[in-house]
GUSE-860592 format. One line per 4 residues: number of its first residue (from 1); their letters; for each residue x, y negated, z of N, C-alpha, C. Coordinates in pm, whole numbers. Each point is the difference from the previous one (the first is absolute). Layout:
GUSE-860592
NUM	a	X:Y:Z:X:Y:Z:X:Y:Z  ...
//
This chain:
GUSE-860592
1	xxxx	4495:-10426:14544:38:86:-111:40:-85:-122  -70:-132:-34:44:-56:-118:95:-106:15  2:-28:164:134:-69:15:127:67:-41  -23:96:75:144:98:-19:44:65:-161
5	xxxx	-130:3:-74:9:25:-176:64:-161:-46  -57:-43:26:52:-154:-15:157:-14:-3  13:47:141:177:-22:71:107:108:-115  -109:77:-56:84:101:-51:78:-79:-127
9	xxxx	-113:-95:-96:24:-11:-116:86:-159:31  -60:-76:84:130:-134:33:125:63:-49  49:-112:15:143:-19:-13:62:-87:102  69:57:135:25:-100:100:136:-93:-15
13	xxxx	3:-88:72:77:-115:-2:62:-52:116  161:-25:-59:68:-71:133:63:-100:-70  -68:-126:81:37:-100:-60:103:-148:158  110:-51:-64:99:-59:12:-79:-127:-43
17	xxxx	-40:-65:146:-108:-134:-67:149:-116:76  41:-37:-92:104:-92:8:-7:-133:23  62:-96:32:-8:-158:11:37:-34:-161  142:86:-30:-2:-21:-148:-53:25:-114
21	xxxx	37:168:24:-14:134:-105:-153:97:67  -66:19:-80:-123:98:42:51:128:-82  79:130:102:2:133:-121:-103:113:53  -34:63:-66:-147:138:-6:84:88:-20
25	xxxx	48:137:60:-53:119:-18:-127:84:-14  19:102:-112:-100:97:-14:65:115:49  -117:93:125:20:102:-9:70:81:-132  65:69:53:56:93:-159:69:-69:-126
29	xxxx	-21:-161:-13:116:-28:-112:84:-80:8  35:-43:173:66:-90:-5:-15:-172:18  43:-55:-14:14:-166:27:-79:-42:-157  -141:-42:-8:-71:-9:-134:-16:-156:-18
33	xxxx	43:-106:115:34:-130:-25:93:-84:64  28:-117:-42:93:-62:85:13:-136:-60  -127:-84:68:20:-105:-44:-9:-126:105  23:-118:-53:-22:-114:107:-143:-14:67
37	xxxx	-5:-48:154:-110:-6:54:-48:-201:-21  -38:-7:-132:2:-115:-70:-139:27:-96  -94:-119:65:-146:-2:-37:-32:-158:-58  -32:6:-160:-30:-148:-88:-115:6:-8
41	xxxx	-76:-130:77:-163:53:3:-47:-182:-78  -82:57:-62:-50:-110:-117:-131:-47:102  7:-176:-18:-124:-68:75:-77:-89:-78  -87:33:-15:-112:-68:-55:-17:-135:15
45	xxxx	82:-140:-98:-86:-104:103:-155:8:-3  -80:-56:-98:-84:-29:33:-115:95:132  15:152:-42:-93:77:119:95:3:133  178:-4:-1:66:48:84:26:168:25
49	xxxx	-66:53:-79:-4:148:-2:147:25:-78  25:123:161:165:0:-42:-63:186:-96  113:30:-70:-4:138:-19:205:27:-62  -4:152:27:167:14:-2:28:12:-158
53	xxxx	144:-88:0:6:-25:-205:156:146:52  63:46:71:112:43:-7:34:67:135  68:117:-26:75:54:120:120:75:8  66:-11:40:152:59:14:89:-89:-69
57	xxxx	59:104:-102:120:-84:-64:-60:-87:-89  -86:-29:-68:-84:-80:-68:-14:-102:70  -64:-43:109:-15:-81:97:151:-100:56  82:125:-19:150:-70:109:26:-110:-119
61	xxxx	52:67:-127:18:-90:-94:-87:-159:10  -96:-8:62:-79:-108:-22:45:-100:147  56:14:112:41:-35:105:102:-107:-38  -95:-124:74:99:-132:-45:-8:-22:-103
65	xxxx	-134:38:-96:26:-12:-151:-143:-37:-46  -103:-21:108:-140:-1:-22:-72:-92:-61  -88:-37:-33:-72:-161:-37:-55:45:100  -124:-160:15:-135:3:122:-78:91:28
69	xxxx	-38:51:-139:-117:69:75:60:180:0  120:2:33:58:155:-7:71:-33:120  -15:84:79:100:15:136:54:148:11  151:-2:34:80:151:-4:17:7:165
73	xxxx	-38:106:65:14:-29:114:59:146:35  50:-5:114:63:141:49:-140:64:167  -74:46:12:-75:4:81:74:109:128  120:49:-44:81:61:141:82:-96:102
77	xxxx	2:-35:136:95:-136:8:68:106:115  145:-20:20:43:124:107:-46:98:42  -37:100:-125:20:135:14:-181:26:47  -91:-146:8:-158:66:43:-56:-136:-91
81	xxxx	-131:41:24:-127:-26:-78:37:-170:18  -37:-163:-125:33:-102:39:-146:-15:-69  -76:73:-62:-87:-48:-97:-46:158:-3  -121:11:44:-101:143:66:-42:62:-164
85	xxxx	-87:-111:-65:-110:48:-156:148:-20:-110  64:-71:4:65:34:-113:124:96:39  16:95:82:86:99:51:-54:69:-44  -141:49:-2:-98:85:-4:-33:57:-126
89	xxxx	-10:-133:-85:-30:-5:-159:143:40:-57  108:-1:39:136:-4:-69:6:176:53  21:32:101:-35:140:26:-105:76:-82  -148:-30:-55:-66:51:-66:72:9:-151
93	xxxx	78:-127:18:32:13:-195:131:91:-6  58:31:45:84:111:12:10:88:43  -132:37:122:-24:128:-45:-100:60:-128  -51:-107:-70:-75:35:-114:134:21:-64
97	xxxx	111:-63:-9:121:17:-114:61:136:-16  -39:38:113:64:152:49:-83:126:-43  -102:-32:31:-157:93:-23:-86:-92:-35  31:10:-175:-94:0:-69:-153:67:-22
101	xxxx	-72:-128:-27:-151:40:-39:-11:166:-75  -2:130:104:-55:117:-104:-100:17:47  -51:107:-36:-195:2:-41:7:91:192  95:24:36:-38:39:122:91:-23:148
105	xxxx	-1:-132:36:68:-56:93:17:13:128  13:36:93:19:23:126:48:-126:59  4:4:151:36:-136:80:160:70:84  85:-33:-31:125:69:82:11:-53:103
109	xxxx	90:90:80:58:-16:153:120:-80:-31  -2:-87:121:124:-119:-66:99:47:128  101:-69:35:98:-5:88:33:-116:-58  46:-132:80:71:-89:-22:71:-38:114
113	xxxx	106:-90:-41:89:21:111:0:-195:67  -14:0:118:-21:-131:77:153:-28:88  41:-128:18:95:-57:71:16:50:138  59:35:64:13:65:163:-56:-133:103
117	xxxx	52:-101:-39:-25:-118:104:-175:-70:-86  -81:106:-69:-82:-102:-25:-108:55:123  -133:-122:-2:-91:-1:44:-105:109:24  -90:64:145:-124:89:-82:-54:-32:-90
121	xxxx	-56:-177:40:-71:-63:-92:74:38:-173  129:-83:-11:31:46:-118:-13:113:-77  26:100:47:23:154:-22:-145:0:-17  -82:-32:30:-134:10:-9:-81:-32:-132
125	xxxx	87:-110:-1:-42:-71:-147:37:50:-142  140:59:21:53:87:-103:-98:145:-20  -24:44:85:-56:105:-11:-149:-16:-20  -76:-109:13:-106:-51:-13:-17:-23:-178
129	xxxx	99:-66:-36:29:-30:-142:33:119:-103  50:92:67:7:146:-113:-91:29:-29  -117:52:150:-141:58:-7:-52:-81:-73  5:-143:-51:-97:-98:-69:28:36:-131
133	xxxx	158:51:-9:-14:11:-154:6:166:-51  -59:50:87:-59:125:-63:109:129:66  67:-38:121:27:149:105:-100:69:32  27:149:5:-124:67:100:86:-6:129
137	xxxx	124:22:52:28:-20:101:134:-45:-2  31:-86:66:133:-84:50:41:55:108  145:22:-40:74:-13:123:202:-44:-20  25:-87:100:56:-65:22:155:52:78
141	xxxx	79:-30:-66:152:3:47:60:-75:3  96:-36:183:103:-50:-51:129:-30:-76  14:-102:-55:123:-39:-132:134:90:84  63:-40:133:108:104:8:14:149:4
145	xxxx	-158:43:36:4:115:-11:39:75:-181  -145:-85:-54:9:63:-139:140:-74:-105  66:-55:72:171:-46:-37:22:160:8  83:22:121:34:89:38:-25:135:-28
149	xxxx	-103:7:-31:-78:139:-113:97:-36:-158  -35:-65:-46:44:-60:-133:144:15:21  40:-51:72:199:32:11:36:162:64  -63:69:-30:5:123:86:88:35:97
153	xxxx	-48:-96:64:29:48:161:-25:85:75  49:87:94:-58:80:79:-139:-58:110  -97:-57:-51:-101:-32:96:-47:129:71  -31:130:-33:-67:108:91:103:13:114
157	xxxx	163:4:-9:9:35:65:103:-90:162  26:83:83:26:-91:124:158:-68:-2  -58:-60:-91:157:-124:-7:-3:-135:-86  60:-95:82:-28:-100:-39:24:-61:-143
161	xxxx	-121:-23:-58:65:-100:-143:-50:-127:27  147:-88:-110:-100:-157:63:9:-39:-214  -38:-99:21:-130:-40:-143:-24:-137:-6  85:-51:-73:10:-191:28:-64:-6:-197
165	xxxx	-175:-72:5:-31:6:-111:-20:-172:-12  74:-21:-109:-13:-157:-67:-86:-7:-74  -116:-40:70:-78:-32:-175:-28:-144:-27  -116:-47:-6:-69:-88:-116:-16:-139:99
169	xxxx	-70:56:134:-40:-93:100:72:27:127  -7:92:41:65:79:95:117:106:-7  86:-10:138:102:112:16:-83:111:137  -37:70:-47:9:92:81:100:89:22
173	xxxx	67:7:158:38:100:78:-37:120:73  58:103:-64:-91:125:84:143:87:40  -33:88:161:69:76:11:-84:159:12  -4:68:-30:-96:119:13:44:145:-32
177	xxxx	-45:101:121:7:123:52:-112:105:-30  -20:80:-20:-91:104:58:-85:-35:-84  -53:-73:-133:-77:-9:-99:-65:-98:126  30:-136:35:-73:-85:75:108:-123:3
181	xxxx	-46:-163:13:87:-96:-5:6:-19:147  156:-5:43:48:-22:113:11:-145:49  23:-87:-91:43:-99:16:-37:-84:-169  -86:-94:36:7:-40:-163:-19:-193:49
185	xxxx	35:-72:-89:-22:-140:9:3:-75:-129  -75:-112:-34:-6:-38:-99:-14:-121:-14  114:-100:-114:29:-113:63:-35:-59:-192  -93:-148:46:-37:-34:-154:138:-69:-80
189	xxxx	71:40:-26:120:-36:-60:24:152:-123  18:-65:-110:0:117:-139:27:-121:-123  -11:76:-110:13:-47:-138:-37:-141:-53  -126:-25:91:-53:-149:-16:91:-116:51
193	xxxx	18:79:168:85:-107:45:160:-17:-84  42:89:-30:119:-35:-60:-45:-81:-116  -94:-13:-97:-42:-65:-132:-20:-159:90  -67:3:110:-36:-135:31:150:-68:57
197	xxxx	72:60:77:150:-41:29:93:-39:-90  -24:27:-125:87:8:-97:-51:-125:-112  -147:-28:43:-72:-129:-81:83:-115:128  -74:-10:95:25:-136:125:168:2:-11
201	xxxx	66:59:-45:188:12:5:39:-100:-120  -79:27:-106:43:-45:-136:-96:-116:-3  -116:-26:80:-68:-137:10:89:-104:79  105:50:72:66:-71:131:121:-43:-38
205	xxxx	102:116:-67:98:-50:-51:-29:-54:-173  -54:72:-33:-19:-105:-120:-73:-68:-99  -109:-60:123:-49:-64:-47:-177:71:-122  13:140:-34:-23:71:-82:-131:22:71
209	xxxx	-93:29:-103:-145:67:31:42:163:-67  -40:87:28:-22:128:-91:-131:101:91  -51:70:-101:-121:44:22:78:158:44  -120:74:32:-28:187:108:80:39:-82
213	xxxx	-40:6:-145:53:89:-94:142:-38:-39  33:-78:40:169:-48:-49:84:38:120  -95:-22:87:106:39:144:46:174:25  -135:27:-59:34:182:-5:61:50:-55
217	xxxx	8:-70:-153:119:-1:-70:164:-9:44  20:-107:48:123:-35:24:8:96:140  -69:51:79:19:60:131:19:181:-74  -16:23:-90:19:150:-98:131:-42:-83
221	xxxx	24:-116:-27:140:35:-71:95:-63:69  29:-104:83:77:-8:71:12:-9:185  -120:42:-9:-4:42:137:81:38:103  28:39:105:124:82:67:-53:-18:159
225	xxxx	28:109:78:-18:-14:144:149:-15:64  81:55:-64:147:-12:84:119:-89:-124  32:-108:72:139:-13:-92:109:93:-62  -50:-41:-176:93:98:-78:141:-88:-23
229	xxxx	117:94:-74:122:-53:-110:-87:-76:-61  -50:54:-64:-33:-67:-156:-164:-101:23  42:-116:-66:-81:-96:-12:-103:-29:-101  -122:72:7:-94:-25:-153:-78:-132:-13
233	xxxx	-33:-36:-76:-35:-159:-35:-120:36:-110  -106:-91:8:-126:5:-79:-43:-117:-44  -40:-13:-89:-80:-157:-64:-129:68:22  -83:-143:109:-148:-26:51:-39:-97:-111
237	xxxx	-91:-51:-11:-82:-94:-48:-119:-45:81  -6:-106:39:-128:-58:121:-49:-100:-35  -6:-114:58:-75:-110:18:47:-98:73  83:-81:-44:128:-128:79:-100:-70:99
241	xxxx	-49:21:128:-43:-85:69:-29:-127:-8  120:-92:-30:11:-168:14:-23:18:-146  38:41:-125:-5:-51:-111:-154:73:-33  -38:55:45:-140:95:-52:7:52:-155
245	xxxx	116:44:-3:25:61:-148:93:105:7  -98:112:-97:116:168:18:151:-43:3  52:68:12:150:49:50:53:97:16  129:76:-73:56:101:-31:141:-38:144
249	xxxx	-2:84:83:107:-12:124:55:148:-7  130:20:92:54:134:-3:7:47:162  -37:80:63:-7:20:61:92:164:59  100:-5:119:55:109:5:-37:140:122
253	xxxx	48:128:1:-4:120:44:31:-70:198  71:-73:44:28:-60:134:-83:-82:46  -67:-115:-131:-101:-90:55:-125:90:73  4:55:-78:-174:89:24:-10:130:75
257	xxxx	166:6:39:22:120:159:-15:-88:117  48:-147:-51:-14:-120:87:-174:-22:49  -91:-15:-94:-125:14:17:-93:73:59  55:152:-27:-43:163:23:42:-17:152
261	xxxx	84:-39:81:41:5:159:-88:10:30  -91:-135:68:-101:60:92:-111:96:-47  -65:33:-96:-79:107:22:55:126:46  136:-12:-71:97:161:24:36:21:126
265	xxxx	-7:-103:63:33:11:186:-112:66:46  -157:-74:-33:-85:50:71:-8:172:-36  30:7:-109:-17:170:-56:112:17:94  119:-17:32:80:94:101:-8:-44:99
269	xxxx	-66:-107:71:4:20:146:-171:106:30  -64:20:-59:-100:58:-51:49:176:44  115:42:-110:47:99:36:48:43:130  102:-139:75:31:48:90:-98:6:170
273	xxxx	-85:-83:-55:-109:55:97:-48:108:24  14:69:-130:-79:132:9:77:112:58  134:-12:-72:127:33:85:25:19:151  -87:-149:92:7:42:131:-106:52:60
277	xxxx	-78:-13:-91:-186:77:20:38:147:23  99:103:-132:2:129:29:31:71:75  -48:86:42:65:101:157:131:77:-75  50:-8:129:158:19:-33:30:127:-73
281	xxxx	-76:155:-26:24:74:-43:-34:-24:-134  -116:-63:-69:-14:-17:-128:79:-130:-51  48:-128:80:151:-13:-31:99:64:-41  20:109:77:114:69:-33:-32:30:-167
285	xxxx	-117:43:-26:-14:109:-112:59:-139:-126  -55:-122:52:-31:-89:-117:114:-41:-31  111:-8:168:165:-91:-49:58:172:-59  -50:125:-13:30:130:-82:5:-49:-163
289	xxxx	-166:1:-13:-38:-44:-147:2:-97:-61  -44:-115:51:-4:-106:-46:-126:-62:-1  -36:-87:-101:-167:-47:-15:51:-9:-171  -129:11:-11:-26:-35:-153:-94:-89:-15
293	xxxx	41:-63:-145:-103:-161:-47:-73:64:-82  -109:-72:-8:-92:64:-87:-126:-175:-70  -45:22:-91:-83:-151:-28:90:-51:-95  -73:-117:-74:59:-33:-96:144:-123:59
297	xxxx	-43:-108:120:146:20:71:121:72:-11  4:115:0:87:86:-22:122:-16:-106  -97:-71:-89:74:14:-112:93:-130:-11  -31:-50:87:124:-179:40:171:26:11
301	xxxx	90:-17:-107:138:13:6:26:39:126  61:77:91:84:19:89:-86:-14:161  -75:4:-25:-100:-12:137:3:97:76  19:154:-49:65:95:74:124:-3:94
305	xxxx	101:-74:-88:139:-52:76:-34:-58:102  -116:-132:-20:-29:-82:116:-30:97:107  -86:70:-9:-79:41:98:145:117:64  73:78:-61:127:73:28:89:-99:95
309	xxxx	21:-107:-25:112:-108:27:-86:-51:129  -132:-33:14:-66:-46:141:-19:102:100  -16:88:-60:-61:87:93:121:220:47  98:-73:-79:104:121:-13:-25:142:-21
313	xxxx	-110:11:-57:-85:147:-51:20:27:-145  -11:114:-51:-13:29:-106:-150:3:-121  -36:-105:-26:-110:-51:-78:44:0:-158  -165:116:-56:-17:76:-126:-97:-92:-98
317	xxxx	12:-29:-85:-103:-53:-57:-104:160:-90  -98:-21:10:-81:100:23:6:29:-200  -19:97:-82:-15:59:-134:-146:-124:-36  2:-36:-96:-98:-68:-59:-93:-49:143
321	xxxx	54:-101:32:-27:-115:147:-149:-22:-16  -38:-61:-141:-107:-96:-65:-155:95:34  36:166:-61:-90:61:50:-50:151:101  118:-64:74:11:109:132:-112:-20:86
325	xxxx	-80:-186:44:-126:41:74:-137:82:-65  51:-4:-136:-132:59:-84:-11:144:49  144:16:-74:15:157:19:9:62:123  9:-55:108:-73:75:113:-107:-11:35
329	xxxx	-56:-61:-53:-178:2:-4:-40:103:-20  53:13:-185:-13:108:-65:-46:131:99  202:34:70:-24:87:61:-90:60:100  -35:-99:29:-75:-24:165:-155:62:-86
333	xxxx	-17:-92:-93:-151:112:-80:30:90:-32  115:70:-31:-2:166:-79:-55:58:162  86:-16:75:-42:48:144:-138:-44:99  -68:-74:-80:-136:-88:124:-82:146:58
337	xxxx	53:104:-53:-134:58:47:83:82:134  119:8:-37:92:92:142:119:-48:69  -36:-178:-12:57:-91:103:-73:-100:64  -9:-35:87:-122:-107:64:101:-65:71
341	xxxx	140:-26:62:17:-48:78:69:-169:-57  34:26:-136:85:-108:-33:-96:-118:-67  -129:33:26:-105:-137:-68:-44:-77:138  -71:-99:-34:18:-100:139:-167:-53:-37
345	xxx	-70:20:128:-75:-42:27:-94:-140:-7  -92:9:-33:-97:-155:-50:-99:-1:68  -56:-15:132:-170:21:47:-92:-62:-135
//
């Protein structure tokens, strides 16, 4: 009886636990955060007693920017748990950010959404880590499904949608029917790897050091998945290797499509696997519709074209990419009580 008085006054939660970005829905108002999954935890020398100085965007700012006894760390590594207690603690501090201290608190029902190719073990741990920071009950979706909710797709009914989501650590592929994933695969290639491709490119040809945050930079403004006309050009600033002294270099829109190749292969040979995975009638539906992108990937110059130009389908980039896995979370909680089939199991 006082569980269920309890359940009444919560406020439940679907939360988008990211490699990059951590975003929260609240029942009833919507997307109430959206910040980096970026934890600055202060260490004690003399006791060694660590405790957290920062989290989210507070924290990112400090990345590559720390003294000794401050470390900025990201505790998501491809899309699952890399670091168990400070996942846990970074989850508690944002859902305190969300639901604030009032004089009468409840423990909410979470939904969060897990990688298709991850582990029981993993999946275990995520969901282990909500309940630690104050779920009454967890439950767990997969990222292409709750894509695919978020891009409003026809998931209830009997026809195929397919759901290529770029995010942070991972690309997940999903093809799915009948409010169930038909076909899903998930390959660790996303946002990071393009930031790390785009550092080892500019360490190789020139000579240049540059840090996470410069590479993400230059991969948001001159980025590109398919060769354009037009040629954009950017001034980097790094760290001259042989001379060990900053350096202002220019760097162009071709070098760094030059760089972007191999991860962008694995994202489309990725696709076209899945492609020969589908049974031929929900083929049909998909070379009908198309697929849609969804993840912050998505948002990479012309990557749609790529994927159009490899694969000869008609590919959508999905309405606000960044928070389509949230928002089918969302959905998936307005409905927890008169859908059971689209959450996925944890012994």
């Amino acid at each position: 009886m006082f569980r269920s008085l309890t359940g009444y006054f919560s406020n439940d939660l679907a939360i988008d636990l990211g490699t990059a970005n951590t975003l929260i829905y609240m029942r009833g108002k919507g997307i109430v955060l959206d910040e980096p999954s970026v934890v600055a935890i202060h260490s004690d020398a003399p006791t060694n007693k660590k405790s957290i100085l920062a989290v989210g965007l507070e924290a990112k700012k400090m990345l590559g920017r720390t003294p000794g006894s401050i470390q900025a760390i990201r505790p998501m590594k491809d899309g699952v748990i890399a670091d168990f207690t400070v996942t846990e603690q970074m989850l508690k501090q944002f859902i305190k950010k969300v639901n604030p201290n009032r004089f009468f608190a409840a423990s909410p029902r979470i939904v969060i959404c897990v990688p298709c190719g991850s582990t029981q073990v993993e999946r275990k741990a995520i969901r282990d880590s909500a309940l630690a920071a104050g779920a009454r009950r967890v439950e767990l979706i997969e990222e292409p499904m709750a894509a695919a909710i978020g891009a409003g797709l026809p998931v209830e009914e009997p026809t195929g949608s397919m759901v290529v989501d770029i995010g942070g650590g991972t690309t997940e592929v999903g093809v799915i029917s009948l409010g169930g994933v038909v076909y899903s695969n998930s390959v660790r290639v996303g946002g990071d790897k393009f930031d790390e491709a785009i550092i080892n490119y500019i360490r190789r040809n020139y000579g240049m050091l540059i840090g996470e945050t410069t590479a993400e930079e230059i991969k948001k403004t001159i980025g590109s998945a398919f060769p354009g006309a037009e040629v954009r050009e950017m001034e980097v600033k790094g760290r001259n290797l042989a001379e060990g002294i900053p350096r202002a270099f220019t760097v162009s829109s071709n070098e760094i499509l030059e760089a972007l190749t191999e991860p962008l292969n694995q994202i489309v040979s990725a696709v076209k696997i899945a492609l020969e995975q589908t049974p031929p009638e929900l083929g049909a539906d998909i070379a009908d519709k198309g697929m849609v992108l969804t993840g912050g990937g998505a948002l990479l110059k012309d990557i749609d074209r790529l994927l159009a130009e490899e694969t000869g389908l008609p590919v959508f980039v999905a309405e606000e990419p960044l928070t389509c896995v949230v928002r089918g979370s969302g959905k998936a909680l307005e409905k927890m009580d008169k859908i059971g089939t689209i959450f996925t199991n944890v012994p």
